[in-house]
TIKOL-819775 format. One record per atom (N, C-alpha, C, O, CB): residue number from 1; residue in three letters; atom name; x, y, z. Coordinates in steps of 0.2 Angstrom, whole numbers. Glycine has a CB too. Example, Ala and Ser with C-alpha at 12.3 -4.5 7.8 and 13.67 -1.06 7.14 Angstrom:
<pts>
pt resi:1; resn:ALA; name:N; u:66; v:-28; w:39
pt resi:1; resn:ALA; name:CA; u:62; v:-22; w:39
pt resi:1; resn:ALA; name:C; u:66; v:-16; w:39
pt resi:1; resn:ALA; name:O; u:71; v:-17; w:42
pt resi:1; resn:ALA; name:CB; u:57; v:-22; w:45
pt resi:2; resn:SER; name:N; u:64; v:-11; w:35
pt resi:2; resn:SER; name:CA; u:68; v:-5; w:36
pt resi:2; resn:SER; name:C; u:64; v:0; w:39
pt resi:2; resn:SER; name:O; u:67; v:6; w:40
pt resi:2; resn:SER; name:CB; u:70; v:-3; w:29
</pts>
This chain:
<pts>
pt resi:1; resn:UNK; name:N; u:-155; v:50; w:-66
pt resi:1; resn:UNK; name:CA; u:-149; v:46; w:-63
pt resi:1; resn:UNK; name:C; u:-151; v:39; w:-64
pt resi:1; resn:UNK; name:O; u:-156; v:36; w:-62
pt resi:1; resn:UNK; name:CB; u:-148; v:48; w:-55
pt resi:2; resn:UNK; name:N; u:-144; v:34; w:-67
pt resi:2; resn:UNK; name:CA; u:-147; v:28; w:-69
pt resi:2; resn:UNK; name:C; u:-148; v:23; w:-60
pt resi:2; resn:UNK; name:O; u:-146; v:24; w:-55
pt resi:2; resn:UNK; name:CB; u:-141; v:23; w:-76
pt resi:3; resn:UNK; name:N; u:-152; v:19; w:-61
pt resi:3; resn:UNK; name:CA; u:-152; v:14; w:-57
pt resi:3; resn:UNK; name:C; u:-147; v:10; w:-55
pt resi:3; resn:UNK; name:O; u:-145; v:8; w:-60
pt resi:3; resn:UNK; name:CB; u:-156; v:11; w:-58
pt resi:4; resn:UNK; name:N; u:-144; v:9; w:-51
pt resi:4; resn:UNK; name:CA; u:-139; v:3; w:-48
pt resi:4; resn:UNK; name:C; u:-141; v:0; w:-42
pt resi:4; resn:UNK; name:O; u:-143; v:3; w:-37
pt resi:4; resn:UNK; name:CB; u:-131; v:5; w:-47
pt resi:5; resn:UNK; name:N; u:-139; v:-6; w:-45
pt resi:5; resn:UNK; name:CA; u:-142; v:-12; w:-41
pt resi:5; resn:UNK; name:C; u:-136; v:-15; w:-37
pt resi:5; resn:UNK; name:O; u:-130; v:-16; w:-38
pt resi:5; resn:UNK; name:CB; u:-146; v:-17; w:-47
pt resi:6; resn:UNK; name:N; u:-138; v:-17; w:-32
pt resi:6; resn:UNK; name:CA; u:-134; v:-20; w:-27
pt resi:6; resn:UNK; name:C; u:-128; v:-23; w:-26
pt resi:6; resn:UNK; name:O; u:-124; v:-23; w:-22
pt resi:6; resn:UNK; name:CB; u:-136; v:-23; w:-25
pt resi:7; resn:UNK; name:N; u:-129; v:-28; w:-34
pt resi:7; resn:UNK; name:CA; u:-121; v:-29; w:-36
pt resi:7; resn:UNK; name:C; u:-115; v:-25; w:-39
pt resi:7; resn:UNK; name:O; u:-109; v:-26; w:-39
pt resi:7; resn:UNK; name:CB; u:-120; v:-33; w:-40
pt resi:8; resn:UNK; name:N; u:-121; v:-21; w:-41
pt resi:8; resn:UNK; name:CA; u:-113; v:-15; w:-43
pt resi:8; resn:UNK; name:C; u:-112; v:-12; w:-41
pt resi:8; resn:UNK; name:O; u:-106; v:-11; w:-42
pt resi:8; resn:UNK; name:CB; u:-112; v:-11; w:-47
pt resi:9; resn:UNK; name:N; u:-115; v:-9; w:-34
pt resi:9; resn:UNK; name:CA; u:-114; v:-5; w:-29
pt resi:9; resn:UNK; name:C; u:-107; v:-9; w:-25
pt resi:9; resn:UNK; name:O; u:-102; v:-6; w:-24
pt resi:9; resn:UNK; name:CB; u:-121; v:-4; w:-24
pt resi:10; resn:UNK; name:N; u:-109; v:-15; w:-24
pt resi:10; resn:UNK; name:CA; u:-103; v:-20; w:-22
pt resi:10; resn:UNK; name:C; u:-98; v:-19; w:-25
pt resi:10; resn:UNK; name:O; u:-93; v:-20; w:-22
pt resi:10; resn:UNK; name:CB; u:-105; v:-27; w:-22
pt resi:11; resn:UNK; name:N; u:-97; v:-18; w:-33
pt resi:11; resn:UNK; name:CA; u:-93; v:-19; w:-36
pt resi:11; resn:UNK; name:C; u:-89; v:-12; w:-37
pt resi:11; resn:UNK; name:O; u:-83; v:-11; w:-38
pt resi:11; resn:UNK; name:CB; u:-95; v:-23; w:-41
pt resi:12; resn:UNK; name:N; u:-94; v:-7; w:-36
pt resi:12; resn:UNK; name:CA; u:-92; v:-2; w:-36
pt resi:12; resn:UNK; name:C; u:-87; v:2; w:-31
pt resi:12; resn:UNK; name:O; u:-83; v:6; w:-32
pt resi:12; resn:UNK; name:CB; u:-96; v:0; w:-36
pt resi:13; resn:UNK; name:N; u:-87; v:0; w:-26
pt resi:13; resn:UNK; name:CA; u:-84; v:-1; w:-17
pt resi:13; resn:UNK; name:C; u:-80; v:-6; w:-18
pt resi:13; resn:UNK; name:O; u:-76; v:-4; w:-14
pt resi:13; resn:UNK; name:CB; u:-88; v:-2; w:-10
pt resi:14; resn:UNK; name:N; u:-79; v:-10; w:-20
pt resi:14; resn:UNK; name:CA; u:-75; v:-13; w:-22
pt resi:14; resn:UNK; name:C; u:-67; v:-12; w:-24
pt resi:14; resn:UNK; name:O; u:-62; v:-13; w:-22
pt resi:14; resn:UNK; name:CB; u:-79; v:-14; w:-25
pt resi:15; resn:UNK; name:N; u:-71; v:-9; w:-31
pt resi:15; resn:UNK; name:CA; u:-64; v:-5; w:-37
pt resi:15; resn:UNK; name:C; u:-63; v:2; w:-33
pt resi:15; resn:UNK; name:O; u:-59; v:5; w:-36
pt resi:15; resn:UNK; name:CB; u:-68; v:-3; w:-48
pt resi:16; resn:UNK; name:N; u:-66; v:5; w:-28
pt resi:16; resn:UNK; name:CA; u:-64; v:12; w:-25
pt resi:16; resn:UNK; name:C; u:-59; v:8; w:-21
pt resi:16; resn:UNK; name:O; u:-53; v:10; w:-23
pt resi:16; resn:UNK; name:CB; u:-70; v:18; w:-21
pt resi:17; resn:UNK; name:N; u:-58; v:3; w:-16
pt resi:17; resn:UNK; name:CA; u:-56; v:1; w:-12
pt resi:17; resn:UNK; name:C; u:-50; v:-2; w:-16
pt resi:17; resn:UNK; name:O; u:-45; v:2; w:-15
pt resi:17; resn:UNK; name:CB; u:-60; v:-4; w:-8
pt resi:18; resn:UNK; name:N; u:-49; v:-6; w:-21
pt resi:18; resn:UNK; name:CA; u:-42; v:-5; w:-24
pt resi:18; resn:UNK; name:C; u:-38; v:1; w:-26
pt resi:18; resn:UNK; name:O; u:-32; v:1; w:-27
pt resi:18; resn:UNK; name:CB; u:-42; v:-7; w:-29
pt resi:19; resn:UNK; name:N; u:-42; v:5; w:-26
pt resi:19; resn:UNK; name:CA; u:-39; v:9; w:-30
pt resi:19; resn:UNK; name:C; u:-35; v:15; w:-24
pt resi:19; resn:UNK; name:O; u:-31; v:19; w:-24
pt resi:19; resn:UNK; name:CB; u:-44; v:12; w:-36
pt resi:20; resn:UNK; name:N; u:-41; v:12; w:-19
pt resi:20; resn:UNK; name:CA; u:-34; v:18; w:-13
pt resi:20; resn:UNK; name:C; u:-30; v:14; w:-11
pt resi:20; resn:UNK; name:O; u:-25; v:17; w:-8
pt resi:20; resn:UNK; name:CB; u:-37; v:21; w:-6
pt resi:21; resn:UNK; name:N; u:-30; v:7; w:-11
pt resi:21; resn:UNK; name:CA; u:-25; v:1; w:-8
pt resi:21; resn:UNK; name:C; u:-18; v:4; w:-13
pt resi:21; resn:UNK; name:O; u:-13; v:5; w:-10
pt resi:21; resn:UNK; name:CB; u:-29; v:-8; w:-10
pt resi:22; resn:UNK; name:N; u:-20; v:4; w:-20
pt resi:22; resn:UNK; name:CA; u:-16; v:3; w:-25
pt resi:22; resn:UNK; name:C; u:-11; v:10; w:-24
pt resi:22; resn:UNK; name:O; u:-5; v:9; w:-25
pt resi:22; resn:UNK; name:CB; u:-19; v:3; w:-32
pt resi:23; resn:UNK; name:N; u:-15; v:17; w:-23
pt resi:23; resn:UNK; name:CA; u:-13; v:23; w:-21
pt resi:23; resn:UNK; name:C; u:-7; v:20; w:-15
pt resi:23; resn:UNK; name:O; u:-1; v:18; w:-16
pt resi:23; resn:UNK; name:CB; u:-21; v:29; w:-18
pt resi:24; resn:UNK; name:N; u:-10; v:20; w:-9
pt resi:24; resn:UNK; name:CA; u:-6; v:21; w:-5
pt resi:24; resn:UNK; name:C; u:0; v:17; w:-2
pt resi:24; resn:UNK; name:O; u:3; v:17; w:3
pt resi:24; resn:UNK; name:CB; u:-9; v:23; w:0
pt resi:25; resn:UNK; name:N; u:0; v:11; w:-8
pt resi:25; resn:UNK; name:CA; u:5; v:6; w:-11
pt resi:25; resn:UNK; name:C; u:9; v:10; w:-14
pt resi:25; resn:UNK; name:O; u:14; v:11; w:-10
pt resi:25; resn:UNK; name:CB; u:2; v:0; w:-17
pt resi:26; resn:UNK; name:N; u:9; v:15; w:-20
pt resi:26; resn:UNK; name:CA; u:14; v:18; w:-23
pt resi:26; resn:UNK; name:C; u:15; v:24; w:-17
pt resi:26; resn:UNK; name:O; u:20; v:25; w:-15
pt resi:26; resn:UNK; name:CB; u:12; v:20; w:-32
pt resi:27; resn:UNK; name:N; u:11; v:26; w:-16
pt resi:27; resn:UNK; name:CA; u:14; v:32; w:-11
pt resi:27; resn:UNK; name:C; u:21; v:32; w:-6
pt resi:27; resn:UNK; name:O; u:25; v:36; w:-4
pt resi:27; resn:UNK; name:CB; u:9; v:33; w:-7
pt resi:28; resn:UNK; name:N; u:19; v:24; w:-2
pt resi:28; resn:UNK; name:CA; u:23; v:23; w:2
pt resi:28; resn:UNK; name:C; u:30; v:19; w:-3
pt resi:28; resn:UNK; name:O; u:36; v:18; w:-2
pt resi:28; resn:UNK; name:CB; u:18; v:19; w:8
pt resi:29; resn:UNK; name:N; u:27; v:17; w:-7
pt resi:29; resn:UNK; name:CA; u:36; v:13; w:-11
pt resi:29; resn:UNK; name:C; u:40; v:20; w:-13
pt resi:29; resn:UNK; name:O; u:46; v:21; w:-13
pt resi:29; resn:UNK; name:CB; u:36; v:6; w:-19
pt resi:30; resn:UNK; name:N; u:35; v:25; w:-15
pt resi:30; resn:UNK; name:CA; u:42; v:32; w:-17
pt resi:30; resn:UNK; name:C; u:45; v:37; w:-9
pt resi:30; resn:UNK; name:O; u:50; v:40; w:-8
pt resi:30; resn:UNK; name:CB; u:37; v:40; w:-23
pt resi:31; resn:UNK; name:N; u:41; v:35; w:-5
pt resi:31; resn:UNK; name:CA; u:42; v:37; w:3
pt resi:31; resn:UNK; name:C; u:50; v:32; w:4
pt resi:31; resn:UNK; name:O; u:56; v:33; w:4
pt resi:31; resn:UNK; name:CB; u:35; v:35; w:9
pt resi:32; resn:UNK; name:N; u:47; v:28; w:4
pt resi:32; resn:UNK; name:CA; u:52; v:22; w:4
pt resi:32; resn:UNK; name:C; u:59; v:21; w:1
pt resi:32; resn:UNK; name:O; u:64; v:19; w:3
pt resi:32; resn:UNK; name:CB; u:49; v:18; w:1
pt resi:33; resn:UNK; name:N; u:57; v:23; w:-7
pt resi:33; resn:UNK; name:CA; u:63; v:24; w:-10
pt resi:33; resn:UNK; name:C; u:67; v:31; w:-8
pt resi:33; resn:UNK; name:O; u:73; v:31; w:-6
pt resi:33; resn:UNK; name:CB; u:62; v:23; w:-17
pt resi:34; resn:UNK; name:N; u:64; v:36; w:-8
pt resi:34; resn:UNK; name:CA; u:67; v:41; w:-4
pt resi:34; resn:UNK; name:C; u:71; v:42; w:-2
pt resi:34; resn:UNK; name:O; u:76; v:45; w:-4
pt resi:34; resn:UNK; name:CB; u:66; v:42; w:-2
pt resi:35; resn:UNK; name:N; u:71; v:39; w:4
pt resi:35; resn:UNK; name:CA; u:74; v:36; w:11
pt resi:35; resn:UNK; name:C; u:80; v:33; w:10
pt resi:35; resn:UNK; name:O; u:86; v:35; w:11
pt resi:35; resn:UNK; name:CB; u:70; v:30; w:15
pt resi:36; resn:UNK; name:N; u:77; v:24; w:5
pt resi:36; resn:UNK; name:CA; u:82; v:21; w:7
pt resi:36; resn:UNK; name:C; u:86; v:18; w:0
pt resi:36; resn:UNK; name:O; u:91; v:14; w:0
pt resi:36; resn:UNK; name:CB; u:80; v:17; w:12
pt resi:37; resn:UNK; name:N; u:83; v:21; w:-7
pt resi:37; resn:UNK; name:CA; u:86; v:22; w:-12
pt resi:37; resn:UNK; name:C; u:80; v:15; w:-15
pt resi:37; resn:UNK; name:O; u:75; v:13; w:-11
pt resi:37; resn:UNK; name:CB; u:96; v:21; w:-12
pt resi:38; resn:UNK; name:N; u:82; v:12; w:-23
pt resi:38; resn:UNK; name:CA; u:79; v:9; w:-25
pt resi:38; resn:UNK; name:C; u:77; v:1; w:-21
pt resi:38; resn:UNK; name:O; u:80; v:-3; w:-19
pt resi:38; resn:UNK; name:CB; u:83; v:10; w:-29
pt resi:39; resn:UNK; name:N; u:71; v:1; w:-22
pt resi:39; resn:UNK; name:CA; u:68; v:-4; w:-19
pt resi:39; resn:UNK; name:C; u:69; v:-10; w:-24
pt resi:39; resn:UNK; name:O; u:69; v:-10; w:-30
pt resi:39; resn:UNK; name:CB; u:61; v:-2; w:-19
pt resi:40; resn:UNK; name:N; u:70; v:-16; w:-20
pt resi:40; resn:UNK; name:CA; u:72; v:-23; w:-25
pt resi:40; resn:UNK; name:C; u:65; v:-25; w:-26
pt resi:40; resn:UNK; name:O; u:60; v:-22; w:-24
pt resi:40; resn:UNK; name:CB; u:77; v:-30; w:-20
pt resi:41; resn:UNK; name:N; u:64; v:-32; w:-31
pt resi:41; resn:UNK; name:CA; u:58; v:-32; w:-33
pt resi:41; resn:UNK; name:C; u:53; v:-37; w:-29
pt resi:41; resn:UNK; name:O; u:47; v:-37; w:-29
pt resi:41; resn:UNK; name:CB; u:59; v:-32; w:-40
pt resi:42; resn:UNK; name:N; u:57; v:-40; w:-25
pt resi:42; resn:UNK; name:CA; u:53; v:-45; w:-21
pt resi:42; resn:UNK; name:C; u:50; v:-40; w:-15
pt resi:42; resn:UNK; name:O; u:45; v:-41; w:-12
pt resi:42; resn:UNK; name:CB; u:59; v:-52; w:-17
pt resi:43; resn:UNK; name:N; u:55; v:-35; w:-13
pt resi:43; resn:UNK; name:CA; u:51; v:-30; w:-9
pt resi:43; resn:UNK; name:C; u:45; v:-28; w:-13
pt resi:43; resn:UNK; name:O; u:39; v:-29; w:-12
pt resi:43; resn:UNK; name:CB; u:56; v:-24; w:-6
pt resi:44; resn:UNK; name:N; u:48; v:-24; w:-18
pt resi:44; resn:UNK; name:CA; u:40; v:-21; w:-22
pt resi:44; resn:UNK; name:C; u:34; v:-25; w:-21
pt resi:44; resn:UNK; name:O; u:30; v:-23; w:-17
pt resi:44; resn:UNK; name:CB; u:40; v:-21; w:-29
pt resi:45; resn:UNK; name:N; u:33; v:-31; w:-25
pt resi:45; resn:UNK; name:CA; u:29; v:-37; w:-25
pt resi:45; resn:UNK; name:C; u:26; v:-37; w:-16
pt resi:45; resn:UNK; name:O; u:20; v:-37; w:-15
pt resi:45; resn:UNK; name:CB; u:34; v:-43; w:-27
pt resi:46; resn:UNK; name:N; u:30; v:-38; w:-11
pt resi:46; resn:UNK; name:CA; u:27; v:-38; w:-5
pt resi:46; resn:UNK; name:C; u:23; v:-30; w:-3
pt resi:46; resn:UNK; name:O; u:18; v:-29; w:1
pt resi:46; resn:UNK; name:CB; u:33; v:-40; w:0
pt resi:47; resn:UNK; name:N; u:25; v:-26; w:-6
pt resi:47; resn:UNK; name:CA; u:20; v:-19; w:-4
pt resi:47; resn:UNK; name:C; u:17; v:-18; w:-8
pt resi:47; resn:UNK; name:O; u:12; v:-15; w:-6
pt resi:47; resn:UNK; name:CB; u:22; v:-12; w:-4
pt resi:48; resn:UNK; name:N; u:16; v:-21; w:-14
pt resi:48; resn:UNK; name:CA; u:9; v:-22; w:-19
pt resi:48; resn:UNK; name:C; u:3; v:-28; w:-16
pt resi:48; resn:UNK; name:O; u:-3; v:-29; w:-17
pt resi:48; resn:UNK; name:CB; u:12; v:-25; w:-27
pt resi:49; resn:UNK; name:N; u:7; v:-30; w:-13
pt resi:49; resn:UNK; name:CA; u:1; v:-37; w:-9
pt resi:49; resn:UNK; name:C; u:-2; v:-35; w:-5
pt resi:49; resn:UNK; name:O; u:-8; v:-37; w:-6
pt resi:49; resn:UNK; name:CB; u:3; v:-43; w:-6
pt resi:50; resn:UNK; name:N; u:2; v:-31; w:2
pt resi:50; resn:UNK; name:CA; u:0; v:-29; w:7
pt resi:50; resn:UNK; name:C; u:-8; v:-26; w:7
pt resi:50; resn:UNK; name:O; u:-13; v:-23; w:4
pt resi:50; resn:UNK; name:CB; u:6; v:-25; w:9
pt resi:51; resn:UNK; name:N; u:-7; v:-27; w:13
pt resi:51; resn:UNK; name:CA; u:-16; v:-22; w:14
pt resi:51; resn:UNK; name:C; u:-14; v:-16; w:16
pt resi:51; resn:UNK; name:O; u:-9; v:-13; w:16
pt resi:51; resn:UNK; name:CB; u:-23; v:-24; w:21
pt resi:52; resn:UNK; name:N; u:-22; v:-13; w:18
pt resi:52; resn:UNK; name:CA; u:-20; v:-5; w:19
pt resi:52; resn:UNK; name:C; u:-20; v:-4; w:28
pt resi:52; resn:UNK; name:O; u:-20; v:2; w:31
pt resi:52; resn:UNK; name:CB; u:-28; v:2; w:15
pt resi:53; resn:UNK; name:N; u:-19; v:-8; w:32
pt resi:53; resn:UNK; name:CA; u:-18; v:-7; w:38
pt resi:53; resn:UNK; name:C; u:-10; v:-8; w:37
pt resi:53; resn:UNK; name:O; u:-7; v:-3; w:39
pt resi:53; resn:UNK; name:CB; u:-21; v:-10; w:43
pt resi:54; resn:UNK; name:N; u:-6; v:-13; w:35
pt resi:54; resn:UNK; name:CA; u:1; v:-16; w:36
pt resi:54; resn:UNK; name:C; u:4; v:-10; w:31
pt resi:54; resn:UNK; name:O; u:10; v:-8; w:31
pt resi:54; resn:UNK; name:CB; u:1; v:-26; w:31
pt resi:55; resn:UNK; name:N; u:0; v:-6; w:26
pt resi:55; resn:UNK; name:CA; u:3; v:-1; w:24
pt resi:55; resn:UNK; name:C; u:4; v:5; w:27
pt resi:55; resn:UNK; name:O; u:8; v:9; w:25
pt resi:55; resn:UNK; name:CB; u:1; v:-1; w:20
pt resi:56; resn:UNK; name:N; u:-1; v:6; w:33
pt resi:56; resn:UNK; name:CA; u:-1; v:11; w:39
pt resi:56; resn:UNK; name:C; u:3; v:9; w:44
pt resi:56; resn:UNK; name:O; u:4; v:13; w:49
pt resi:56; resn:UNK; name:CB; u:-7; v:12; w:42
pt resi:57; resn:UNK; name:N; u:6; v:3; w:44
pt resi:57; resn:UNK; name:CA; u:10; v:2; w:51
pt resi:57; resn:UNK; name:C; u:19; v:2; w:47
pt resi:57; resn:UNK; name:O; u:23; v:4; w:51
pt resi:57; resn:UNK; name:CB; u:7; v:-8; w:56
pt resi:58; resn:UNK; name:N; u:21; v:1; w:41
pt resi:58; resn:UNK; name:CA; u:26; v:2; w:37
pt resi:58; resn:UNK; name:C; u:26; v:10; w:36
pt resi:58; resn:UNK; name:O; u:32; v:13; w:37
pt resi:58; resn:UNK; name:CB; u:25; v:-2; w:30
pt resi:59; resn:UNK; name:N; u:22; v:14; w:35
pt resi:59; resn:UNK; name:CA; u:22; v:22; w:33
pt resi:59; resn:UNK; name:C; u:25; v:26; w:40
pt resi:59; resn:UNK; name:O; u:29; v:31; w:41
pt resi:59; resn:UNK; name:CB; u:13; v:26; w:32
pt resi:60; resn:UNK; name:N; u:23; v:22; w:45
pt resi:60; resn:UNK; name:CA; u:25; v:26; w:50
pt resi:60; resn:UNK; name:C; u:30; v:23; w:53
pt resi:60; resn:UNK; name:O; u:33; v:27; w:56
pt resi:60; resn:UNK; name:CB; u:20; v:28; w:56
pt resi:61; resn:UNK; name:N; u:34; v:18; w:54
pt resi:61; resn:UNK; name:CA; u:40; v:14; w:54
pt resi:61; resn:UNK; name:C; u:47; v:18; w:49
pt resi:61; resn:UNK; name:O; u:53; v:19; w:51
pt resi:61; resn:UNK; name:CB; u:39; v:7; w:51
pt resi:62; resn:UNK; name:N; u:44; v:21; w:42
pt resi:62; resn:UNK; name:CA; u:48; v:25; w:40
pt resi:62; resn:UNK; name:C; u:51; v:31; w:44
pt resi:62; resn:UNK; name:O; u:56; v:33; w:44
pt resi:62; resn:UNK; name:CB; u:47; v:27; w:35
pt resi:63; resn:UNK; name:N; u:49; v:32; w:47
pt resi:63; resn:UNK; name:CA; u:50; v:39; w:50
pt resi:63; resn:UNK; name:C; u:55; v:37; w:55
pt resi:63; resn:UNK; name:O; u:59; v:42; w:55
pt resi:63; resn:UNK; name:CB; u:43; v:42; w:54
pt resi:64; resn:UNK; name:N; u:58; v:33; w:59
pt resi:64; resn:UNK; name:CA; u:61; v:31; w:61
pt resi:64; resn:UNK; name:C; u:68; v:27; w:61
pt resi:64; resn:UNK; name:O; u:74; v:28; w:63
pt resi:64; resn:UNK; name:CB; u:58; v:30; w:63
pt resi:65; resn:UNK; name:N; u:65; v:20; w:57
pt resi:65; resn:UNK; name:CA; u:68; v:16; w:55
pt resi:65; resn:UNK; name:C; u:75; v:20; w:51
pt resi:65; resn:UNK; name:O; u:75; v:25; w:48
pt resi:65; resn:UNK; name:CB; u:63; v:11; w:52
pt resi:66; resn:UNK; name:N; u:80; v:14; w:52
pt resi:66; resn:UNK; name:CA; u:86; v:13; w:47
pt resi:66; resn:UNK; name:C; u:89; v:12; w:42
pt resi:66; resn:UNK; name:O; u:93; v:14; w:38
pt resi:66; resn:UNK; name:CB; u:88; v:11; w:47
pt resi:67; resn:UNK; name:N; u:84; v:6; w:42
pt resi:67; resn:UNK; name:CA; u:85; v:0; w:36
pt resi:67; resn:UNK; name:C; u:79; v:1; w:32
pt resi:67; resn:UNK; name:O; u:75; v:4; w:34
pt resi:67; resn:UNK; name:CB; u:85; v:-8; w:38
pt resi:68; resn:UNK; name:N; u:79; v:-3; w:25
pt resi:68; resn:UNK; name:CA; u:72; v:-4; w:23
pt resi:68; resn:UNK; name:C; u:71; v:-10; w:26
pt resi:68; resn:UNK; name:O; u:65; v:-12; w:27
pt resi:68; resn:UNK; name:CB; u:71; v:-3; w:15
pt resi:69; resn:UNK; name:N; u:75; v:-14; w:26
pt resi:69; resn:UNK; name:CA; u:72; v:-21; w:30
pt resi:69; resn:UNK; name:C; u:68; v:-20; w:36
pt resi:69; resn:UNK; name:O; u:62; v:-22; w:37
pt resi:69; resn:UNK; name:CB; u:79; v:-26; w:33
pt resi:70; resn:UNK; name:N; u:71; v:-15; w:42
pt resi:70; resn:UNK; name:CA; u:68; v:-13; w:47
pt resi:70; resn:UNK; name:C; u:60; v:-10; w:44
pt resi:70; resn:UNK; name:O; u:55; v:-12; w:46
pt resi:70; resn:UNK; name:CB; u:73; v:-8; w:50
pt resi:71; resn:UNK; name:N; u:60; v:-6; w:40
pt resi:71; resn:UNK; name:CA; u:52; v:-6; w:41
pt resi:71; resn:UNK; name:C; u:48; v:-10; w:39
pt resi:71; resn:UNK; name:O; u:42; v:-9; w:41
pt resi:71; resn:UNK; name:CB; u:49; v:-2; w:39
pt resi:72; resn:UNK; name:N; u:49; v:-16; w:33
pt resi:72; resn:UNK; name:CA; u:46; v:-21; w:33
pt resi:72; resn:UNK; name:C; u:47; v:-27; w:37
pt resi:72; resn:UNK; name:O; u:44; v:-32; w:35
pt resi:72; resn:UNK; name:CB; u:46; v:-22; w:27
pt resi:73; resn:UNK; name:N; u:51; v:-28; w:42
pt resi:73; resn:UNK; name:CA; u:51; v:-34; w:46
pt resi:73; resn:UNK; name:C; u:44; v:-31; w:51
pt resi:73; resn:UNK; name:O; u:43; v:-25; w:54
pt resi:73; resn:UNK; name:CB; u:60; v:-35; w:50
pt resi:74; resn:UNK; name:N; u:39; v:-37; w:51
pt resi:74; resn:UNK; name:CA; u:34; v:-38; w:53
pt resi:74; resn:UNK; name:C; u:35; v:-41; w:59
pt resi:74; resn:UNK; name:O; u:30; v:-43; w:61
pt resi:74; resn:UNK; name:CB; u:31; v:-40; w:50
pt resi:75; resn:UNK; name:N; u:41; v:-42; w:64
pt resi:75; resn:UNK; name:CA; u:41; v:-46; w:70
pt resi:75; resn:UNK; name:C; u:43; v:-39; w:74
pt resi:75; resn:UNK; name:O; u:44; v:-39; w:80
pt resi:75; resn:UNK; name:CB; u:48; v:-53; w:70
</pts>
């Protein structure tokens, strides 16, 4: 087993951490679109930015919510 050293370990957790961020980004815009048909692109861009808690508080607002506005309004 090769050796890895502390930066890559960092880096390594790192690139796993995008990549579930990235996951449950697309997961939730096809939940999304589902629902409430094609997503515009300024919304997209805001669910690609988002983190992974703001993306857990939007997943379960679908379930409810009306609008797509409604689940991304953050007030």
């Amino acid at each position: 087993m090769p050796y890895v050293t502390g930066i890559e370990r960092i880096a390594l957790k790192k690139g796993m951490q995008q990549g579930m961020q990235k996951g449950e980004a697309q997961l939730f815009s096809r939940l999304l679109a589902l629902k409430f048909g094609p997503i515009p692109e300024d919304k997209q861009r805001l669910i690609e930015s988002a983190g992974s808690q703001q993306l857990r508080q939007w997943s379960e607002r679908i379930l409810t919510a009306q609008s797509m506005d409604e689940v991304l309004n953050d007030s």
